[in-house]
N, C-alpha and C positions, 0 to 999 in steps of 0.2 A: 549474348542476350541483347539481341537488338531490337525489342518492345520494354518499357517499364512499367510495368504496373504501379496504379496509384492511387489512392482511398480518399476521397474528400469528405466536405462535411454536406452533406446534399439538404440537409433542413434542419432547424434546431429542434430536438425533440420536446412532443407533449406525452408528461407523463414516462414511462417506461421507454427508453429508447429502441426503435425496429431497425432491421437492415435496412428500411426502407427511406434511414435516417442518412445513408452514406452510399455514395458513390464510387463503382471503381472506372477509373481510364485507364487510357494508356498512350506514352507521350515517346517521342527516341531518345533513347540516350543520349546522356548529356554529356559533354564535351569537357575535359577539363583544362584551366589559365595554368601559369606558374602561380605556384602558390597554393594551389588546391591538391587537393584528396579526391577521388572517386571511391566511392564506401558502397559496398554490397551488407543491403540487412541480414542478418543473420536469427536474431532474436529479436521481438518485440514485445514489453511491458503491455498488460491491458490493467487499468486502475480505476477506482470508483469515481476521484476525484475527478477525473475526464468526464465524468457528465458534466460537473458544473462548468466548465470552460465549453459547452456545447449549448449551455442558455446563454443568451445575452446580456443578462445581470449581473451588476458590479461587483467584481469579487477581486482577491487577493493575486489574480494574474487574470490577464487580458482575455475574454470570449474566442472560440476560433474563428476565422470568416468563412462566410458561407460558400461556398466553391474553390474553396480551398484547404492542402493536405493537412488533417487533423496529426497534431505530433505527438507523441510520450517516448519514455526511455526506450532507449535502439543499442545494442551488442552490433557491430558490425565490424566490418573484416576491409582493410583497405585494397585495394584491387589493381590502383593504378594510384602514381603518388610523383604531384610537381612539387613536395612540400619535403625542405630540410630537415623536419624533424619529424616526419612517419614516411616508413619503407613500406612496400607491398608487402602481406602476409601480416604488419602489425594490426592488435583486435583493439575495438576503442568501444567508448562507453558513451553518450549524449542524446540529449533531448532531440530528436530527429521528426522528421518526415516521415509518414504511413508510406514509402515509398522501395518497392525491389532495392533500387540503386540511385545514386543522391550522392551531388559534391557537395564539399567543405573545405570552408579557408585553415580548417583545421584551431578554430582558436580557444574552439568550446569543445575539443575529444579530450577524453583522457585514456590514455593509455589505460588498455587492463591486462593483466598475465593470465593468460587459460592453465598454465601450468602449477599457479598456485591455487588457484577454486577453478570450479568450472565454469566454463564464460554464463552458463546462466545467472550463477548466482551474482550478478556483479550488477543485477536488475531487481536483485531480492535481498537476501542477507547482506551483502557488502555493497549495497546500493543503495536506494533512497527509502526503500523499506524500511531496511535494518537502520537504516542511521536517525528513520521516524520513532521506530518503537525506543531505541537507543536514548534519543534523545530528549522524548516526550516524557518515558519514564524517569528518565534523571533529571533533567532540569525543573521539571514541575512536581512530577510524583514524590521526587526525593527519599525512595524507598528505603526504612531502615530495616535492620537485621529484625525477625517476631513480628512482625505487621504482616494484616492481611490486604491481599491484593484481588480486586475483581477485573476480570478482562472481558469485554461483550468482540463477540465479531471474533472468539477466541482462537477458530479453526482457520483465520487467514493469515494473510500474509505477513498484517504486520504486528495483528495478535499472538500468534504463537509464537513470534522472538520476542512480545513482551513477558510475556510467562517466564520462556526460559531465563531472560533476565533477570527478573523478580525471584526466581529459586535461585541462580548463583547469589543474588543478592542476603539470603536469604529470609525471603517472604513466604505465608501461606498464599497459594496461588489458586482461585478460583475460576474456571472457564465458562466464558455461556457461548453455547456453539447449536444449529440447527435442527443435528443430527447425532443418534445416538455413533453412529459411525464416528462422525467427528469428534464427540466429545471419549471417544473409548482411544482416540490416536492421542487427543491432549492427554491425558491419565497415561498411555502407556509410552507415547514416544515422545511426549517434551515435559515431561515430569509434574503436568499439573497436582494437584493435591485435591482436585474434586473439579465435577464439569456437570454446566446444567443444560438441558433440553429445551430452549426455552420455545419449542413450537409443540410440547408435545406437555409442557409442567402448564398447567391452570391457576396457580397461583406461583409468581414469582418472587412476590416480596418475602414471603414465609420461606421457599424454597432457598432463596437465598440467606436470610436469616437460618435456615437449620445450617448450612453448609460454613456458616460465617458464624460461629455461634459469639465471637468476639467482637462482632461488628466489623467496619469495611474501614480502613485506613488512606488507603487509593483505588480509582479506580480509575479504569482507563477508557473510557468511550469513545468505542468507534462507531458508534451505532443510533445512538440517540433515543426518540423514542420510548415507548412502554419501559423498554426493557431496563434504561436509563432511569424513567422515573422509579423503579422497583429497587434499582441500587439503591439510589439515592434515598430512598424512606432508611435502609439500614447503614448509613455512614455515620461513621465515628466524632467527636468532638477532634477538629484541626485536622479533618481526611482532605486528600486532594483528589484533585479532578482533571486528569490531564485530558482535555478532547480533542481529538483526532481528526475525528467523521461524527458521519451523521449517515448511514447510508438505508438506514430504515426510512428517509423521508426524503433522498435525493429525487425522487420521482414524484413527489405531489404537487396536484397542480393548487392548492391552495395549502395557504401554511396552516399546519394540524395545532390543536391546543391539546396542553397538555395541563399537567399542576405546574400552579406559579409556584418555585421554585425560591424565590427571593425568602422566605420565613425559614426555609431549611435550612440557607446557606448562611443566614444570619447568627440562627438557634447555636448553629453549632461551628460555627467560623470556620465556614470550609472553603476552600481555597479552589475554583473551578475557571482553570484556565485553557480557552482554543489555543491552538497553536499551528502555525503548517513551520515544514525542516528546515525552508531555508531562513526563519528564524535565527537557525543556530551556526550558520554558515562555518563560520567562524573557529568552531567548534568540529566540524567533519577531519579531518586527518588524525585528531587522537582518536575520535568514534572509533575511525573505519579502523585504528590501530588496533584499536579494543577488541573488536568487533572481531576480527582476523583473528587474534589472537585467541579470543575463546571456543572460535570453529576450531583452526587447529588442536588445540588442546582438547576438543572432544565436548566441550560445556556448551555448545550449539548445534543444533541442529536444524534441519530446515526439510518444507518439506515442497514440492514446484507441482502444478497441474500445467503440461504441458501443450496446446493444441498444435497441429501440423498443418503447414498451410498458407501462406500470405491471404490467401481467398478469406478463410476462416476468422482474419482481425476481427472484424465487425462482432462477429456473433461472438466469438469469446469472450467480449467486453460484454454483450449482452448480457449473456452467464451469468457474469460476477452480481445480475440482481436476484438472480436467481441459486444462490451458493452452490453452484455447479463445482467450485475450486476448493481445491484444499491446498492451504497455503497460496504462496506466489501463483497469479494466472499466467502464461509467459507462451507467446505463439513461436515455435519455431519456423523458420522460412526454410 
């Protein structure tokens, strides 16, 4: 492969992001020191949260620069290696480059096994997914055995391993997902305990109250928005609130109002905490032990929408505003 393809950030988006937002080149291959890696992509993560590091606005990691390779989670496969501690053939896992092929000092891979999961999931389930819903759910949610749980954003990625969680945990588990498709896969293949429509149900607060007849104990918001406000009118005295996302409103170009919230949260001391993973740093190697262990044993399951194609990056990210994915969005190259 002596061209590499390469995906920049060609303009910050207004509104909905377009291809029109990114750029592809194409630069020669790059040469590798002692000490480096040459890493061929294999897999690439597309995620919501990627919009916001595409505005300029101060947030929790740094804006991307404008003419330059927009990065998220990379699977890739080492190809050429001046580095002691990865051979050619090992597969590795890191925040990477929108890029074919791309050195590294190697200090930020981590080794992953294809022979224990499959290298996708190690961008989903045993990745920073799984370790979001993992750890958002437990550190905040605090889910006990007989509580009810709401999950918005249910049919993706990092919704439907919080369900599964919340049922081994076990919780009643409630889904709201877009489509009656989606919400018949949470009910039939992650064990939800009921799923709502919420583009097709007209009233959602009552909907959810029928579905919740004991009121909502956690709920987990990745979503924000209406749908957010509709939980929240049915939570419980001392429910919590783990939030995730917001991706009902990563696209507006003025901030939306909604109900002021402060008298609900008071009324009933509800405990509503944002959070992003690396939070819990600290805390990732029992996650991912966990984590591991309940795929193996059968008590997880996961589900990937795959697209084909390095060309494809772009628009597959599009997608995800458009819940084209079920579960993990993940480009293979």
């Amino acid at each position: 492969m002596e061209v590499n393809k390469v995906i920049l950030l060609n303009k910050r988006p207004v509104g909905k992001p377009t291809t029109d937002d990114f750029k592809f080149i194409e630069e020669e291959n790059p040469i590798i020191q002692e000490g480096q890696v040459l890493l061929k992509t294999l897999y690439v993560s597309v995620d919501p949260y990627l919009r916001g590091r595409m505005s300029s606005a101060k947030s929790y990691v740094a804006p991307f620069e404008l003419n330059k390779p927009i990065q998220s989670g990379v699977i890739a496969e080492v190809i050429v290696s001046k580095n002691l501690d990865f051979k050619v053939g090992d597969f590795v896992s890191a925040r990477l480059d929108w890029k074919e092929v791309q050195v590294s000092d190697g200090k930020h891979l981590l080794k992953v096994d294809g022979n224990a999961a499959p290298l996708s999931a190690y961008l989903g389930i045993l990745g920073m997914t799984g370790l979001t819903a993992y750890l958002g759910l437990t550190e905040i949610g605090k889910p006990k055995a007989g509580e009810t749980l709401v999950v918005s954003g249910a049919a993706g990625a990092v919704g439907s391993i919080v369900g599964q969680i919340g049922k081994i945990l076990g919780c009643r588990v409630i889904g709201l997902a877009g489509s009656d498709e989606k919400n018949r896969i949470l009910t039939s293949k992650f064990g939800f305990d009921a799923a709502i429509n919420y583009k097709t149900t007209t009233d959602m607060k009552t909907a959810i109250a029928n579905a919740a007849p004991n009121g909502v104990d956690i709920y987990f918001d990745n979503v924000g928005g209406d749908i957010s406000d509709a939980v929240l009118a049915n939570v419980n005295q001392l429910a919590r609130v783990p939030v995730c996302g917001a991706i009902s409103v990563y696209n507006e170009t003025e901030v939306p109002m909604g109900p002021r919230i402060q008298t609900t949260l008071v009324k009933s001391s509800i405990l509503m905490q944002g959070f992003v993973v690396s939070n819990y740093a600290a805390k990732f190697p029992e996650a991912i032990k966990q984590l591991t262990t309940w795929l193996q044993e059968g008590k997880l399951t996961y589900i990937e929408t795959i697209v084909n194609g390095f060309d494809q990056i772009p628009q597959a990210f599009i997608d995800l505003f458009e819940g084209k994915n079920e579960g993990k969005m993940i480009v293979k190259i």
